[in-house]
N, C-alpha and C positions, 0 to 999 in steps of 0.2 A: 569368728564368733566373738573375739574379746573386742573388738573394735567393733562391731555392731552393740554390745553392749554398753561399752564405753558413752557412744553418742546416744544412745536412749539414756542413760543416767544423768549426761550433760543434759537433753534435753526437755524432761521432767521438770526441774526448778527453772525452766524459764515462764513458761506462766506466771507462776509466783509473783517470779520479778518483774514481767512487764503490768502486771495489774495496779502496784504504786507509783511506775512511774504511767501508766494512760493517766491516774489520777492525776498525777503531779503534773505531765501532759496538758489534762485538760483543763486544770487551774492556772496552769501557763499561757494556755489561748485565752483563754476568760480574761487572765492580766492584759494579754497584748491588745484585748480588742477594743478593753476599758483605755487602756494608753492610744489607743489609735482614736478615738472616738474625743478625748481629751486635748489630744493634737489638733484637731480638726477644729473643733471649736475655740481652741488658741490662737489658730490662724484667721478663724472666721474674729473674731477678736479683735485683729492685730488689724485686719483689713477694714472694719466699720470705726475702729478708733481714727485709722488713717483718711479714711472718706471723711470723717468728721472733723477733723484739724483742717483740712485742703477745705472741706465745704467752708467750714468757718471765717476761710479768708475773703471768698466770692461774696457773700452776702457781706460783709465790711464795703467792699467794692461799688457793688451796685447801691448799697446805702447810702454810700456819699454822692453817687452818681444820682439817686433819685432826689436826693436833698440839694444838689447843684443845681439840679434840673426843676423842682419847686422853687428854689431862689430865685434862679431867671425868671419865670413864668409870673409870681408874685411882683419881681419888678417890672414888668411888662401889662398886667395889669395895671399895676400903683400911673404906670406912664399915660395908658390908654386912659386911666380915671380922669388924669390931671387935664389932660389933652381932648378929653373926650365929648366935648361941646365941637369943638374946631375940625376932630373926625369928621363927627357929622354932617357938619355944614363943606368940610371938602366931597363927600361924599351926593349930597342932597347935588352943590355946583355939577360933578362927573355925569350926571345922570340928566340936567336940563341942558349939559353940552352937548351927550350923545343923543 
């Protein structure tokens, strides 16, 4: 009988005490999930910063490649301008040969 009563006495004040810590518990989850959700968008962060430095160099690349590529074209005009009487008449001759 003394140790049946014993554990009913021990186990009385545990309600009590699990009731501050469910609170403390639950304000624990509520911290982790605000820290998890924090992480997450750190990462997501960490990753469009990174897309954005690596993109930044590509468009440098193709910029000069597109501007190379209008350079020739612009002098390949400028040549056809200059030339471009003597085109035509090579072309006008290929066409009374064939």
């Amino acid at each position: 009988m003394v140790i049946i009563s014993c554990c009913w006495c021990h186990r009385r004040p545990v309600p009590f005490c699990r009731t501050p810590l469910s609170g403390r518990d639950k304000a624990l989850q509520q911290l982790q999930l605000q820290l998890n959700e924090l992480s997450d968008l750190l990462a997501l962060e960490k990753r469009s910063s990174a897309e954005l430095r690596s993109g930044n160099s590509e468009p440098d690349c193709s910029a000069a490649a597109a501007i190379a590529e209008r350079d020739a074209q612009t002098t390949r005009v400028a040549e056809l301008a200059q030339g471009g009487a003597g085109g035509r008449a090579r072309r006008s001759r290929r066409r009374k040969i064939a």
